[in-house]
N, C-alpha and C positions, 0 to 999 in steps of 0.2 A: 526117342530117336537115337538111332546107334550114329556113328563116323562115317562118312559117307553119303550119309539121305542129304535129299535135295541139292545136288552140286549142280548148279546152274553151269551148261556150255557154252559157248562167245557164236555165238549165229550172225553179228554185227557183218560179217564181211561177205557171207552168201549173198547172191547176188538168186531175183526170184528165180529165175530159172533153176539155178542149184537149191532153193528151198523146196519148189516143189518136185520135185527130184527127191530131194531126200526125203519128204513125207511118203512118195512115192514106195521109195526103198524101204522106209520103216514098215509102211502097211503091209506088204510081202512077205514079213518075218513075224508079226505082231501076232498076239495071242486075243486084242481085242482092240477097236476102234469106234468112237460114237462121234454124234453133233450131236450139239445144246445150240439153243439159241435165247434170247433175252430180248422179250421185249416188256419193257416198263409200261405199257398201255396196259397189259393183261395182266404180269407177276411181278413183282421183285427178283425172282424164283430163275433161275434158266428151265428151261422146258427142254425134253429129248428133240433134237429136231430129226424127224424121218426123212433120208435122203442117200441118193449114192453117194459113193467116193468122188466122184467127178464134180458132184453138182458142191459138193462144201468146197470142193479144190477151188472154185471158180468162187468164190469169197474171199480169197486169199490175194490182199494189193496193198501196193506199196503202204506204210504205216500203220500196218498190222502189229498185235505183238505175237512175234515167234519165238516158240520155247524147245529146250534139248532140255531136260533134265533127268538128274541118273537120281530115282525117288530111293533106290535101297528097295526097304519091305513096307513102305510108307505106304499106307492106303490101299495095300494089296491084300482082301479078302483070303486069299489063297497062298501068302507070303511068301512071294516071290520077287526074286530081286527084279526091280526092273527100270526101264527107262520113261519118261512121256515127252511124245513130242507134241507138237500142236500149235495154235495159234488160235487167237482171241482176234475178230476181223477189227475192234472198234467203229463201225459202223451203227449209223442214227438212220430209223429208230432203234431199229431192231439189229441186234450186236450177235455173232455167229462163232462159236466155239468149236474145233477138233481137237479131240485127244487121239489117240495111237500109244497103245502101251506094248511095251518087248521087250522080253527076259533083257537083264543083263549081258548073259552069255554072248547075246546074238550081235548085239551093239560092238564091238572091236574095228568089224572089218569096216563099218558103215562112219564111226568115228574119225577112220583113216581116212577113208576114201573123201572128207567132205573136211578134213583138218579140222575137227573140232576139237577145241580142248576147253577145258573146266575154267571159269571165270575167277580172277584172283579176289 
């Protein structure tokens, strides 16, 4: 791991409107986006979940966990710097994951525009 990977951002003070908003904004710039979902009746395993943007959007409520992280080249097949946003629903049974990944580069304005900065 170089300096830089995995710098977790403070999302603590969006409010959901501006959460989904900014998933919004990242999906628009992104170079890729899935669901997973997790159901412990069937896997351990998370499983690809098939589905639109909208319909994982609408998993997303209060006491979720929501992530901004700048990965570096962490995990990137293709090594590219970038960022993942997403959230993990915590919901029983069956528990719902978004990722959203987007170059570095693109991440500046969308940083600004939503006051995120890097978690001390």
């Amino acid at each position: 791991m170089r300096f830089g990977e995995n710098v977790f951002y403070d999302t603590a003070k969006l409010s959901m409107d501006e959460k989904i908003a900014l998933l919004r904004d990242c999906k628009e710039v992104s170079y890729q986006w899935f669901a997973d979902k997790l159901d412990c009746s069937i896997s351990f395993s998370r499983q690809h979940f098939d589905c639109s943007f909208e319909e994982i959007l609408g998993r997303l409520k209060e006491g979720a966990h929501y992530v901004v992280i700048d990965r570096g080249t962490w995990g990137c097949l293709l090594g590219k710097e970038h960022f993942e946003i997403g959230f993990r629903s915590m919901e029983d049974p069956v528990d719902y994951f978004l990722f959203i990944e987007v170059e570095s580069e693109k991440m500046p304005p969308i940083l600004s525009k939503y006051r995120l900065t890097p978690m001390a």
